[in-house]
DRENGU-520341 format. One record per atom (N, C-alpha, C): residue in three letters; y, z, x. Coordinates in steps of 0.05 Angstrom, whole numbers, plus 5000, padded with zeros to 4 digits. Layout:
<rs>
ALAYZX ...
</rs>
This chain:
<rs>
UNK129779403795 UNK131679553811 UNK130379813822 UNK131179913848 UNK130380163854 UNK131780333853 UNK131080553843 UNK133380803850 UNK132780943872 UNK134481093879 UNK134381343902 UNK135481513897 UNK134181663897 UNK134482053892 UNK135382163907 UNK137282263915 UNK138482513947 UNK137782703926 UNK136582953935 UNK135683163931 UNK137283343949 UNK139383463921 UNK141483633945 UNK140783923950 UNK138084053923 UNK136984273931 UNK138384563913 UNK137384753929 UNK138585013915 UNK140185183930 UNK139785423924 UNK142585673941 UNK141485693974 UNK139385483991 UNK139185474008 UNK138985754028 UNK138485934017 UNK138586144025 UNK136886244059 UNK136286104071 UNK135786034094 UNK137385904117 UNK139085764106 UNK142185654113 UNK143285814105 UNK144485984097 UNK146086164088 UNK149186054075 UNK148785684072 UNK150485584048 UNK149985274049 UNK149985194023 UNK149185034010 UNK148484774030 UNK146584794033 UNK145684424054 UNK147284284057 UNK147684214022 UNK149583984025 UNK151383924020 UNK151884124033 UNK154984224040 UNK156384164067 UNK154184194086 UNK154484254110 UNK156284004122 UNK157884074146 UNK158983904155 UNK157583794175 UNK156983474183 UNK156683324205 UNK157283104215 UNK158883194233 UNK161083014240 UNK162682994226 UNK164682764216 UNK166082754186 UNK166182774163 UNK163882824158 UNK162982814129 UNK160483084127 UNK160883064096 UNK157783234089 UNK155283164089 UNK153983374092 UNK150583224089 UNK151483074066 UNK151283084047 UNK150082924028 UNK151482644027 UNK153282644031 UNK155082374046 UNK153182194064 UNK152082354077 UNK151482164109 UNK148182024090 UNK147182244070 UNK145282024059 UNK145581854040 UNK147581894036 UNK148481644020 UNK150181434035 UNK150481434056 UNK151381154064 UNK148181044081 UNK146681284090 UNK143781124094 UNK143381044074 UNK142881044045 UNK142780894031 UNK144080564025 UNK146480644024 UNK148680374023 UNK147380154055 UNK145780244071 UNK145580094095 UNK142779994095 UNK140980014073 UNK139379904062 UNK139879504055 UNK138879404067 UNK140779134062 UNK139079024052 UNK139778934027 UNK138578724008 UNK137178913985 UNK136979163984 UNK136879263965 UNK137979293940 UNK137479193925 UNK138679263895 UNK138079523887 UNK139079783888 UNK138479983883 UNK140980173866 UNK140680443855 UNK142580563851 UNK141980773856 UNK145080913862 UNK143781173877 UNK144681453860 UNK142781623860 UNK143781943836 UNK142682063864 UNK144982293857 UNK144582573858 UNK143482783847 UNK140882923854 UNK138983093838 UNK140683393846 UNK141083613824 UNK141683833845 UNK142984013822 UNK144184303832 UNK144584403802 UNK147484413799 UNK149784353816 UNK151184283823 UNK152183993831 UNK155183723814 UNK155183543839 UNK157883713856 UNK158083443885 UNK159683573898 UNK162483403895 UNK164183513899 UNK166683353896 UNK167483133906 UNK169182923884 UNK169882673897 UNK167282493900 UNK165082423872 UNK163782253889 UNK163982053880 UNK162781833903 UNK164981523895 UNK163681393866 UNK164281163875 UNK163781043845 UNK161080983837 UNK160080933856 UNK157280783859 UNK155080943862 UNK155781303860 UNK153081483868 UNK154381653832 UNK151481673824 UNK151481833803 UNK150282183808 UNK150682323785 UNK149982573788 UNK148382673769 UNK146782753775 UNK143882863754 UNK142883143751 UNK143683353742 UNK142283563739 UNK139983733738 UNK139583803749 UNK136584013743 UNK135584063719 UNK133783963709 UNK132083923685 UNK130984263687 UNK131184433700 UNK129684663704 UNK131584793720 UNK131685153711 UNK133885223725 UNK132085503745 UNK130485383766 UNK129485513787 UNK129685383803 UNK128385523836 UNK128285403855 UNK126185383867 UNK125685143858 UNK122584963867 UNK123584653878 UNK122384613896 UNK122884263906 UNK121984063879 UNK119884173872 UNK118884033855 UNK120583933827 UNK122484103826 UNK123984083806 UNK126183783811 UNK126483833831 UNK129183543831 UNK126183333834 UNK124183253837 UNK123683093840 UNK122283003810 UNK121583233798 UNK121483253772 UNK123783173751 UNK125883203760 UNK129483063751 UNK128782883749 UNK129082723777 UNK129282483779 UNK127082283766 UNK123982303760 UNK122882153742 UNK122982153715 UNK124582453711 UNK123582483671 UNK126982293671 UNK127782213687 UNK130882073677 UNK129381763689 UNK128981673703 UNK128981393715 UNK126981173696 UNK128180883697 UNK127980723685 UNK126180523712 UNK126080623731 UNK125180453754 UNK122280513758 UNK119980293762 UNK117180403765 UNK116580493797 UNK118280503811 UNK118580623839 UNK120880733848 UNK121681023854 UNK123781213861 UNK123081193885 UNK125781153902 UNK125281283933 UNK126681503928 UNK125781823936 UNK126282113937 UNK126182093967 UNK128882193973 UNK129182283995 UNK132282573994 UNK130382864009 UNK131983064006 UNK134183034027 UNK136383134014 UNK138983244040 UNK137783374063 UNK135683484063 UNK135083624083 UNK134883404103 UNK134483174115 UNK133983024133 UNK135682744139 UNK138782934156 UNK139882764159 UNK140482544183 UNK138282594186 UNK137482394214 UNK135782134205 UNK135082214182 UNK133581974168 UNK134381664171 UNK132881464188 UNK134181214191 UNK132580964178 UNK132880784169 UNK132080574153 UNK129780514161 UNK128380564184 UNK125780464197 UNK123880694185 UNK125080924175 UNK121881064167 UNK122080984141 UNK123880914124 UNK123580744103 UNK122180514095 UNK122580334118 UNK121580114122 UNK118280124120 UNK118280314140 UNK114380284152 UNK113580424125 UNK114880584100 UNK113380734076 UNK112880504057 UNK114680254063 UNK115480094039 UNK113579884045 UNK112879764066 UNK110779664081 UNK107779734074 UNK107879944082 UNK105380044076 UNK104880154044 UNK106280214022 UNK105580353994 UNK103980083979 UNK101480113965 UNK100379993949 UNK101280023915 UNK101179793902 UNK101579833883 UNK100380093860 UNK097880073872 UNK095580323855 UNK096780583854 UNK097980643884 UNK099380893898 UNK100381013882 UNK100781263881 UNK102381423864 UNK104781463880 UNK104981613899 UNK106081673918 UNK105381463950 UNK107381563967 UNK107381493997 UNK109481544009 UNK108481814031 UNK110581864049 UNK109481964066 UNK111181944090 UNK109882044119 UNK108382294128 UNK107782264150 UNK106882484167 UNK107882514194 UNK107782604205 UNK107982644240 UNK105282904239 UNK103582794258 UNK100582904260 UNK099682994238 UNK099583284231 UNK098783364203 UNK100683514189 UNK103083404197 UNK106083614174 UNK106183314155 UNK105283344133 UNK106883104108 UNK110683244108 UNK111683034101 UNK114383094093 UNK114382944061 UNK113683084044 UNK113683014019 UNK116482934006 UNK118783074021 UNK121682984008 UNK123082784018 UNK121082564027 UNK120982284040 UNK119182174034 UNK120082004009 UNK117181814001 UNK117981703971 UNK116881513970 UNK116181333938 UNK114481533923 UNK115881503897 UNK114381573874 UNK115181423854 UNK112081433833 UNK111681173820 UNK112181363793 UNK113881293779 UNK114981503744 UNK112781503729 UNK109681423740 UNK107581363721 UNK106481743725 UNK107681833750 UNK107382223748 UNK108882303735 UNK110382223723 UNK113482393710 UNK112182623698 UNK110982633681 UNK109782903670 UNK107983113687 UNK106582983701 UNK105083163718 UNK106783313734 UNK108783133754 UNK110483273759 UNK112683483754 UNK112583483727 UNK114683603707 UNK112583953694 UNK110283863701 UNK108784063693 UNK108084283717 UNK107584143742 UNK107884273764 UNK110984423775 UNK113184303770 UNK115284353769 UNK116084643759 UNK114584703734 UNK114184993727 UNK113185233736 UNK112085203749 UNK111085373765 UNK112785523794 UNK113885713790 UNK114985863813 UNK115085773841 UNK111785843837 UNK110485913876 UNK109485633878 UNK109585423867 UNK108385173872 UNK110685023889 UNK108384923910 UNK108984753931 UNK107884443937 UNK109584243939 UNK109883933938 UNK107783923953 UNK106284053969 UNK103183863988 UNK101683963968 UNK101884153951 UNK099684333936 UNK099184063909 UNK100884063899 UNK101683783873 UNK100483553887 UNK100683523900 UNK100183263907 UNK096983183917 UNK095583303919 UNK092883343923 UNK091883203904 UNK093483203879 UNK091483103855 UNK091582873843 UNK094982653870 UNK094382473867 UNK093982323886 UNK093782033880 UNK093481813890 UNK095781753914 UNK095681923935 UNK097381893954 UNK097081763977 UNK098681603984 UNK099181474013 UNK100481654032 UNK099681724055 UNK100081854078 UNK101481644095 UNK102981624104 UNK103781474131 UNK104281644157 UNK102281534174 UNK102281674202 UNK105381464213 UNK107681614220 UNK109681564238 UNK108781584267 UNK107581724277 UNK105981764306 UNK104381444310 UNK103381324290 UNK102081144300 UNK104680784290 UNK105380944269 UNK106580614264 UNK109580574271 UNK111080844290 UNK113080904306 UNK112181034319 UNK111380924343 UNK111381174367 UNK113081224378 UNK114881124379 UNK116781234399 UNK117981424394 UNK118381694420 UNK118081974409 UNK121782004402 UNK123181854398 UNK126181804385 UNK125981864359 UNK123381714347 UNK123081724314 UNK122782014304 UNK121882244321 UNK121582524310 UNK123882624302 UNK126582424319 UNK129582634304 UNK129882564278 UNK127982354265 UNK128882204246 UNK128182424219 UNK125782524231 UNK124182814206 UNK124783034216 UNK127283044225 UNK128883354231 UNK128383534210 UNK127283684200 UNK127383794172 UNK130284024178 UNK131583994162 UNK134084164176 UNK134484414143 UNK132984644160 UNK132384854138 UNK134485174149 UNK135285094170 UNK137185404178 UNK137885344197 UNK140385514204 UNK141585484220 UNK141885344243 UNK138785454256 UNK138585354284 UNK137884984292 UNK136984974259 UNK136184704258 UNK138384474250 UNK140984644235 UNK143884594237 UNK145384514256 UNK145384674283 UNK146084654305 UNK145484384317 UNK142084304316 UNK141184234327 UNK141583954310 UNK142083904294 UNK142683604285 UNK145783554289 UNK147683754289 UNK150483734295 UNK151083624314 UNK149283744332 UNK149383674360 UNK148783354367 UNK146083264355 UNK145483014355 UNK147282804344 UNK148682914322 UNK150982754316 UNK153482704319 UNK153882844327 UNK156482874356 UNK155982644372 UNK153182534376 UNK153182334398 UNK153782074379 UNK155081844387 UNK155281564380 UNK152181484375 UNK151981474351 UNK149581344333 UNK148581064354 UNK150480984354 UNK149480694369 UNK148080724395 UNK149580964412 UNK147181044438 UNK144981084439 UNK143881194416 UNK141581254410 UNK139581184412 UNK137581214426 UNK135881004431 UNK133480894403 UNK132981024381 UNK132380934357 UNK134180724344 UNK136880724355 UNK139180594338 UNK138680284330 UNK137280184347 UNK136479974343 UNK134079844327 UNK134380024306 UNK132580014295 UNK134179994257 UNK136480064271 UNK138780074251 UNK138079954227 UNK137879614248 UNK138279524227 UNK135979294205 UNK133279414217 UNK131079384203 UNK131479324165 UNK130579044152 UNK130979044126 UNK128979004112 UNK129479204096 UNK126679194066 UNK126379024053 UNK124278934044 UNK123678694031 UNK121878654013 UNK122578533996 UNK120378573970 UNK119878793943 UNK121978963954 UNK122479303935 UNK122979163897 
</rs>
């Protein structure tokens, strides 16, 4: 079975309130990644919530997991989520990216080797590390990095066995960039609100909907 991690984060203090919190369209962030999740087809998966806080009302089928560490480091929810999981592959994917659609999933799941520690995208040379497989065989490394204050997820990751996926080359089409919106403040708030306001299905990525994983 796979699990999936939503990584709902900390006092977001750059947003000036909680990510995943935020409203888009009808629902909250953290809602809208969890039904990308549920649209995963043929996945056998379960889905937790990483975060230091859950949020109200959640359904039956999404669980809630606490912060193993009480700072604010990324590293830490991703650090949650392996010192708890029973699965030898986590998909971690943060609230921050709610434009996220099944096809950059697809092309990570495609491409991760078994050896891999990790694998998650790129667009040119930005990794988006809070998009990607991880294999619980780091649980501790990660858990050790996790301690550290000023430590940053490209910095940790240097030391392992990581898969990069270029999205520029195995999605070109320049639709796929709304998909790694990194949505960190306000302006970047706006700017996915806005995108979602439009009918998902116009979209010209949309058709890509409904792309299925295979083999997980």
């Amino acid at each position: 079975m796979l699990t999936v991690f939503i990584l709902l984060g900390g006092q977001s203090r750059r947003m000036g309130q909680p990510k995943q919190l935020v409203s888009l369209g009808s629902e909250p962030a953290w809602l809208r990644m969890v039904q990308l999740v549920r649209s995963l087809r043929h996945v056998d998966s379960r889905i937790v919530l990483v975060g230091k806080q859950a949020p109200d009302h959640l359904p039956a089928d999404v669980t809630f997991l606490p912060d193993i560490l009480d700072a604010q480091n990324p590293l830490i929810g991703i650090a949650t989520a392996l010192a708890w999981t029973q699965s030898d592959w986590n998909l971690i994917l943060a609230v921050d990216y709610p434009l996220l659609i099944p096809a950059v999933i697809e092309a990570l799941e495609a491409a991760r080797a078994s050896n891999d520690d990790v694998c998650i995208p790129s667009e040119g040379d930005t990794w988006h590390p809070l998009v990607g497989f991880y294999h619980r065989r780091v649980a501790k490394v990660v858990e050790q990095a996790a301690q550290n204050p000023s430590g940053r997820v490209r910095d940790f990751l240097q030391g392992l066995r990581v898969r990069v996926v270029s999205l520029d080359t195995l999605l070109p089409e320049k639709s796929f960039h709304e998909a790694l919106l990194n949505m960190n403040c306000p302006e970047d708030l706006r700017k996915v609100q806005r995108l979602v306001s439009q009918d998902d299905q116009q979209r010209p990525c949309s058709k890509y909907n409904d792309i299925r994983l295979h083999n997980m």
